[in-house]
OpenMM code with the backbone's topology and positions (N, CA, C; nanometers):
from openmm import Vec3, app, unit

residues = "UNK UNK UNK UNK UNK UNK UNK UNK UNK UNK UNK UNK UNK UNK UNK UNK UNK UNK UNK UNK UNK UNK UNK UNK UNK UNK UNK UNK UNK UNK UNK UNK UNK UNK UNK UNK UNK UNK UNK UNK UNK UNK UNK UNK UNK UNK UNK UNK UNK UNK UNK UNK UNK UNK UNK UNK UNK UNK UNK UNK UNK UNK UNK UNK UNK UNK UNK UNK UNK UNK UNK UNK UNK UNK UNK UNK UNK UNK UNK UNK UNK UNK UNK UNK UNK UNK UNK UNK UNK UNK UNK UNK UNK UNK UNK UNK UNK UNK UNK".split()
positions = [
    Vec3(0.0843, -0.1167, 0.0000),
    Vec3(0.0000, 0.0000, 0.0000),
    Vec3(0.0892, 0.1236, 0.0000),
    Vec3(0.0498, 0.1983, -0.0558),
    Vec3(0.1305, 0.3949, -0.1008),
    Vec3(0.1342, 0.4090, 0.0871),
    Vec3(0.2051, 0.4798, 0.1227),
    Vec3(0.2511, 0.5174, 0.1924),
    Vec3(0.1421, 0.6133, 0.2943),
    Vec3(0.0745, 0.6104, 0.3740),
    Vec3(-0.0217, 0.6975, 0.4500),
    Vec3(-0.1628, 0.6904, 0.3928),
    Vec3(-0.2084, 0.5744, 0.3087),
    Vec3(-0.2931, 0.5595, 0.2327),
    Vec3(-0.4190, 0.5358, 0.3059),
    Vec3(-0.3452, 0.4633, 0.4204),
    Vec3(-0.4718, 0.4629, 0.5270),
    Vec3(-0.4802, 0.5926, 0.5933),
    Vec3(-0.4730, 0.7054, 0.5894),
    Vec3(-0.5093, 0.8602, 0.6472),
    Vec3(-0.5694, 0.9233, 0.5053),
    Vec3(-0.5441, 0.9163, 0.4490),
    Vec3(-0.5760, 0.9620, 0.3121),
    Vec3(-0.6814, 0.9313, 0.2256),
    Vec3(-0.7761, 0.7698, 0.2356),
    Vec3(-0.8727, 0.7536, 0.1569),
    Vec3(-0.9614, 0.6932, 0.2056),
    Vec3(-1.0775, 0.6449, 0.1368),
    Vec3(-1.1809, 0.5726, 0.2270),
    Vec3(-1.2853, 0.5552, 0.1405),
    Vec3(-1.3814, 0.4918, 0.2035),
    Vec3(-1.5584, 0.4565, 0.1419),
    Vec3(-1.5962, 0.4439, 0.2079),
    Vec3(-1.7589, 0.4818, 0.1485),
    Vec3(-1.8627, 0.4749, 0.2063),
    Vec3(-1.9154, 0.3450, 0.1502),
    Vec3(-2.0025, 0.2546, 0.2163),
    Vec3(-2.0673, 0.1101, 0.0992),
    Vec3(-2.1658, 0.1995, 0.1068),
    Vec3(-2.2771, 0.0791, 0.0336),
    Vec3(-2.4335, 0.1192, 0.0175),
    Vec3(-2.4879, 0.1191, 0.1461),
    Vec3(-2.4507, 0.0692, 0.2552),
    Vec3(-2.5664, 0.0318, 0.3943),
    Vec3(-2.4588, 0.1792, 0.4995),
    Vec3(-2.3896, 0.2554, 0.4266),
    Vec3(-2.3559, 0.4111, 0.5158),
    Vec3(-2.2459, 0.3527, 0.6099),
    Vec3(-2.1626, 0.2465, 0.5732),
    Vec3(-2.0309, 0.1747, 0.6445),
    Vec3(-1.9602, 0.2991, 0.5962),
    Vec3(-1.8484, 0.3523, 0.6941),
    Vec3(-1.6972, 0.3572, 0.6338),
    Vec3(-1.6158, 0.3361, 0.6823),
    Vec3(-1.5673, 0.2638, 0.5778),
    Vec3(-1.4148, 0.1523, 0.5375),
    Vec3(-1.2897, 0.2003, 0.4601),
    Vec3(-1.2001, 0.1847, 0.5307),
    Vec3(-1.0938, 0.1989, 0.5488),
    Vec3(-0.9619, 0.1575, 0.3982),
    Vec3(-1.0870, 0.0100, 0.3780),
    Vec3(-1.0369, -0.0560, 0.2534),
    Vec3(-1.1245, -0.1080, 0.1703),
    Vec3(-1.1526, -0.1520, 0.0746),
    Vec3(-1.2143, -0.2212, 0.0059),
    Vec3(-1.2176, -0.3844, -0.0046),
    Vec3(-1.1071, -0.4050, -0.0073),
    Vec3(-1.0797, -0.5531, 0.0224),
    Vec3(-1.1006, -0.6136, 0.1531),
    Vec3(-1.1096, -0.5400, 0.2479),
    Vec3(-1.1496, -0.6171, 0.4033),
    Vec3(-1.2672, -0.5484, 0.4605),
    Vec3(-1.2917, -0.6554, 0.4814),
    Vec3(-1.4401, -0.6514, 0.5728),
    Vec3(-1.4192, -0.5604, 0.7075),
    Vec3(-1.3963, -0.4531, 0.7020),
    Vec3(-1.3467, -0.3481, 0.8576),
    Vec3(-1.4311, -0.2476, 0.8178),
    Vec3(-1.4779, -0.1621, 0.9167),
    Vec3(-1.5741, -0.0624, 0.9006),
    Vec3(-1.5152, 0.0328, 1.0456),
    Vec3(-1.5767, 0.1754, 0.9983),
    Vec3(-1.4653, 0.2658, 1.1404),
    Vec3(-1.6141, 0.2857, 1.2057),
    Vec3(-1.7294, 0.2601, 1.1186),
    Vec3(-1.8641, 0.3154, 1.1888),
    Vec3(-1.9386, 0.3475, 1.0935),
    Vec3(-2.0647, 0.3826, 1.1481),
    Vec3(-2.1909, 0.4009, 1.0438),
    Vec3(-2.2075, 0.5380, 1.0239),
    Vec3(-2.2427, 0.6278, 0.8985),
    Vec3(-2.2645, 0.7560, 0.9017),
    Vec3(-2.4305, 0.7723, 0.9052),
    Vec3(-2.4702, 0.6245, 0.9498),
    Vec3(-2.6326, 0.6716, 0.9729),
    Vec3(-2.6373, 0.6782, 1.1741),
    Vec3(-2.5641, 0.6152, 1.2192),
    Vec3(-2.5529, 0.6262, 1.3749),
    Vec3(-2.4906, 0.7504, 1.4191),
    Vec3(-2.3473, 0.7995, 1.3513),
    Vec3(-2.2699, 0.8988, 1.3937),
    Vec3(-2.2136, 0.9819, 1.2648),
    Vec3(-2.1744, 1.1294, 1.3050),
    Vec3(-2.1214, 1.2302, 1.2081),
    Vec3(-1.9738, 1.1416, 1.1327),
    Vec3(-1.9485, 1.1975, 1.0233),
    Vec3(-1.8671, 1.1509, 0.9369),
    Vec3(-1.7299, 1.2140, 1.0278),
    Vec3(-1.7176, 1.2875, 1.0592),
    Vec3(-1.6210, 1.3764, 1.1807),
    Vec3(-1.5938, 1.2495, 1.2956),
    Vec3(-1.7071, 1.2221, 1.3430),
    Vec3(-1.6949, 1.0977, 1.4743),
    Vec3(-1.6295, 1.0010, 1.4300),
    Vec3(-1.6577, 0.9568, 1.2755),
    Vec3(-1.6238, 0.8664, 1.2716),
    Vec3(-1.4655, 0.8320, 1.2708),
    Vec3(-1.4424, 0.9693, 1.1401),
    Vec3(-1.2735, 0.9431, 1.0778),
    Vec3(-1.1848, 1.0107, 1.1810),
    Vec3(-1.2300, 1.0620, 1.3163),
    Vec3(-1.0946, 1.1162, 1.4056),
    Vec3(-1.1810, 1.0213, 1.5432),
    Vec3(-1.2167, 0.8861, 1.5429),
    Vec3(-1.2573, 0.8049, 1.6343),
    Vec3(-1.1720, 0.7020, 1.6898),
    Vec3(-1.1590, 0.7067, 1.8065),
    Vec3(-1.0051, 0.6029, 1.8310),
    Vec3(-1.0191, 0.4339, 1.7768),
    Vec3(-1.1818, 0.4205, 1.7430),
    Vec3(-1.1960, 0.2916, 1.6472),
    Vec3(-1.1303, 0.2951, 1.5054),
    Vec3(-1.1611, 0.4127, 1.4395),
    Vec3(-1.0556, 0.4351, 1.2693),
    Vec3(-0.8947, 0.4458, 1.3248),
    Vec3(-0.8615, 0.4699, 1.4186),
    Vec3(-0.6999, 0.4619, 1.4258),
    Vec3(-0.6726, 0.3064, 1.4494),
    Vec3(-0.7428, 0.3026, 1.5212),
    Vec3(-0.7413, 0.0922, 1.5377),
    Vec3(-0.6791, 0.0809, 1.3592),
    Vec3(-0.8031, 0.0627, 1.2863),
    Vec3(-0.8579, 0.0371, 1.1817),
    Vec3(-0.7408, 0.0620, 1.0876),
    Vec3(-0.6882, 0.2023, 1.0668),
    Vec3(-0.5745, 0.2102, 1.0112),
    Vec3(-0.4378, 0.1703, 1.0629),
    Vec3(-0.4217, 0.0896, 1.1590),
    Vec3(-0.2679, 0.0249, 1.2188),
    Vec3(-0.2833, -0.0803, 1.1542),
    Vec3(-0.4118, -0.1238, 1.1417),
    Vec3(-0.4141, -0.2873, 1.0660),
    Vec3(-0.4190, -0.2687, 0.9239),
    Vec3(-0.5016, -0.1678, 0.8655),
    Vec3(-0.4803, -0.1536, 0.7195),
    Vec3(-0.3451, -0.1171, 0.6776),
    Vec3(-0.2602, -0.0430, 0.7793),
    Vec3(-0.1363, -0.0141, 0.7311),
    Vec3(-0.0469, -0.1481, 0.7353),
    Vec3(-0.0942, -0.1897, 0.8153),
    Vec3(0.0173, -0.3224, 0.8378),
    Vec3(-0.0281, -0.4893, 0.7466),
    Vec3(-0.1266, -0.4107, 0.6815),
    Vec3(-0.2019, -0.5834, 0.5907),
    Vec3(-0.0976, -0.6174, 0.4707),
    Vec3(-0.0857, -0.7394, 0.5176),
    Vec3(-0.0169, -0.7879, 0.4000),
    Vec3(-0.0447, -0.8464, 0.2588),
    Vec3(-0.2023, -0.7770, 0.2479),
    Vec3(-0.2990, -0.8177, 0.0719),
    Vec3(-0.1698, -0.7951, -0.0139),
    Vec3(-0.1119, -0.6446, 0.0236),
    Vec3(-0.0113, -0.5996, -0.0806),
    Vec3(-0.1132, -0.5104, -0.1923),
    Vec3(-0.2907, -0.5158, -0.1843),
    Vec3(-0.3466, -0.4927, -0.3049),
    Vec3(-0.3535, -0.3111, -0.3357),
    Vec3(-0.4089, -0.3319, -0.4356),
    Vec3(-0.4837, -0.2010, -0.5000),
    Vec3(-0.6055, -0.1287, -0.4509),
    Vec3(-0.5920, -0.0555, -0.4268),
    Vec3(-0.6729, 0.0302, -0.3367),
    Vec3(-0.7398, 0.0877, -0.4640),
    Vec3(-0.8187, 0.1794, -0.4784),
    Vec3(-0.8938, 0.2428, -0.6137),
    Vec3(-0.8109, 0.4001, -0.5720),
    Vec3(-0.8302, 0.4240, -0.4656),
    Vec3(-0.7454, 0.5681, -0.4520),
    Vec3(-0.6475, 0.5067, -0.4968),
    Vec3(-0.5287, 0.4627, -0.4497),
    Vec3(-0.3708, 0.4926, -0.4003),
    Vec3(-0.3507, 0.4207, -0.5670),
    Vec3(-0.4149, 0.3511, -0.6845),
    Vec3(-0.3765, 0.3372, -0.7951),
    Vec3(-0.3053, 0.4251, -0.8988),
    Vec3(-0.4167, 0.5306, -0.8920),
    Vec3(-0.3003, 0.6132, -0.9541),
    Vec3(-0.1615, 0.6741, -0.9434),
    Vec3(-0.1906, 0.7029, -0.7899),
    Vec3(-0.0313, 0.7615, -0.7507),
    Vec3(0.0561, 0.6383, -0.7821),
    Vec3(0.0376, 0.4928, -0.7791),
    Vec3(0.1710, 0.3967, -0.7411),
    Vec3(0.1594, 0.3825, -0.9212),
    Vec3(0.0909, 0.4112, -1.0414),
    Vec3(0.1042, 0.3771, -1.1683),
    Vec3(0.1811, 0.4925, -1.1886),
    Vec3(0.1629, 0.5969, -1.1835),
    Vec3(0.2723, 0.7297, -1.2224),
    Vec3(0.4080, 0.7064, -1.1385),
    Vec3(0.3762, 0.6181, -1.0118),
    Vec3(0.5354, 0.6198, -0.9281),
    Vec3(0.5863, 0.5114, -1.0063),
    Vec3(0.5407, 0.4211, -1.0902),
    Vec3(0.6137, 0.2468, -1.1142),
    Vec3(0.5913, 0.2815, -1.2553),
    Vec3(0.5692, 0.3336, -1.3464),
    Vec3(0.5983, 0.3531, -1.4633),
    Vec3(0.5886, 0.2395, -1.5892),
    Vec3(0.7266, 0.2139, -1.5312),
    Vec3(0.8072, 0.0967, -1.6097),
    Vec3(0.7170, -0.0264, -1.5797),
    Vec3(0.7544, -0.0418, -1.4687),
    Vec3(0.6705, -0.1715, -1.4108),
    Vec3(0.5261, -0.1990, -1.4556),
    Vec3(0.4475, -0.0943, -1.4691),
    Vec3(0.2883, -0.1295, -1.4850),
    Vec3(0.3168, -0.1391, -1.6928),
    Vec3(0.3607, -0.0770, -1.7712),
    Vec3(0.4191, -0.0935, -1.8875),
    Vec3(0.4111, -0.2279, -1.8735),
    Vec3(0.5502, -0.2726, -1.8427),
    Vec3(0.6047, -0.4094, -1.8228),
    Vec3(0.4868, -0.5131, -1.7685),
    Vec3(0.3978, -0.5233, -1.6896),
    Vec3(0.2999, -0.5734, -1.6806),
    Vec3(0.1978, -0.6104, -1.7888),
    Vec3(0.1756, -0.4693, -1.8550),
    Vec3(0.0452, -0.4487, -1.9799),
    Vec3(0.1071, -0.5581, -2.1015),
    Vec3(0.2751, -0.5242, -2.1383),
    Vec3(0.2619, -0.6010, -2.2538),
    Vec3(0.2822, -0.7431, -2.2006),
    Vec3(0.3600, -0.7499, -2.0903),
    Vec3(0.3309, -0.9135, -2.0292),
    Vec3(0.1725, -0.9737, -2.0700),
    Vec3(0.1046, -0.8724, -1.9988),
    Vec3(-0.0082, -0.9402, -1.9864),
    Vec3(-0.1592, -0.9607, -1.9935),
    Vec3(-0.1023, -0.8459, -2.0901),
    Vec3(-0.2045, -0.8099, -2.2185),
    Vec3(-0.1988, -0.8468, -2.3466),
    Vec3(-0.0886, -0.7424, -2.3642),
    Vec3(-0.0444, -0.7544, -2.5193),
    Vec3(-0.0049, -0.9183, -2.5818),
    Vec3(0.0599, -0.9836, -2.5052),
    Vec3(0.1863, -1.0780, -2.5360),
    Vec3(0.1040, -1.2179, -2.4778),
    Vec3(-0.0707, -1.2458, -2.4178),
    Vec3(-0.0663, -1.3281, -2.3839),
    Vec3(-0.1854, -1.3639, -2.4871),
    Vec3(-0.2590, -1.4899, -2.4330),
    Vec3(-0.3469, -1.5647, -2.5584),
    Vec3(-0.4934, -1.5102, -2.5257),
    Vec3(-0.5726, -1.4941, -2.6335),
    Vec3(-0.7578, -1.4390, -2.5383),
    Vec3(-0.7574, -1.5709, -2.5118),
    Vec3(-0.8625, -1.4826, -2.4408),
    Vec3(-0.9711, -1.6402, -2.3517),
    Vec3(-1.0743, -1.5974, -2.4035),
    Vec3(-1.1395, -1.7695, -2.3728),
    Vec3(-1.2679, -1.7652, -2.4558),
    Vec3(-1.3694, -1.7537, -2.3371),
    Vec3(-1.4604, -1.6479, -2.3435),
    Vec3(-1.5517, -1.6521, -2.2499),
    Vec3(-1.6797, -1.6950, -2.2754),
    Vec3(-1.7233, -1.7211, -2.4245),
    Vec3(-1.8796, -1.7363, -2.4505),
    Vec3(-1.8271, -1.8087, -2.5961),
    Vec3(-1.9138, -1.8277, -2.6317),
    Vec3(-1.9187, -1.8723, -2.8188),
    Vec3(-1.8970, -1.7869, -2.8506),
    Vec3(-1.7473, -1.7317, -2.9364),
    Vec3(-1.7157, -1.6207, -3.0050),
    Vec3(-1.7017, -1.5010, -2.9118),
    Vec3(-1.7412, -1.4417, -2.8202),
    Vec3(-1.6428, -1.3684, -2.7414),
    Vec3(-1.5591, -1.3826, -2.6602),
    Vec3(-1.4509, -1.3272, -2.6754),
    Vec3(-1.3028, -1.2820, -2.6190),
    Vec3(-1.2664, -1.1811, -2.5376),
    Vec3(-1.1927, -1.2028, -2.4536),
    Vec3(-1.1364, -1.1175, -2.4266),
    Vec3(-0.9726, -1.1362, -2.3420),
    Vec3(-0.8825, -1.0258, -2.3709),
    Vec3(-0.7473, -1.0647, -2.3252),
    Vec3(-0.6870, -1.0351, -2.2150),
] * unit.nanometer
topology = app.Topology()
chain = topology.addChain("A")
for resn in residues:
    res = topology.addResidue(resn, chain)
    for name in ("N", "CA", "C"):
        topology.addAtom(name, app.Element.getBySymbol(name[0]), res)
């Protein structure tokens, strides 16, 4: 994860959770129980972000994507023609593809 990513981004789901991450099931609180203020300076979201900072998914956050594709350059390049460009379609249906 980008560096302070857990102070920096967040969601709301559909049922008024906010989460910390997308990939884990953690929530700092409801914005239908308490102010959006209560929630993100609540000593439950600092919990919340010691563990998101310290998770070892390694994944993609929807925020912190762009900053780490402009920081890795080469690397996400190097990925696309790996594994895009350079690999075989798959067949998903009768006659559609995709790679």
């Amino acid at each position: 994860m980008e560096p302070k990513m857990e102070t920096r981004i967040f969601l709301v789901d559909p049922f008024g959770e906010v989460r910390p991450c997308n990939a884990l099931e953690l929530s700092m609180g409801s914005i239908k129980e308490c102010t959006f203020d209560d929630i993100w300076t609540g000593s439950g979201a600092d919990k919340l972000r010691q563990s998101v900072a310290c998770c070892g998914k390694n994944c993609w956050m929807i925020g912190s994507a762009s900053p780490a594709i402009k920081k890795h350059r080469l690397r996400v390049l190097l990925w696309i023609i790996r594994n895009k460009l350079l690999s075989e379609p798959v067949p998903l249906n009768r006659g559609v593809y995709a790679s």
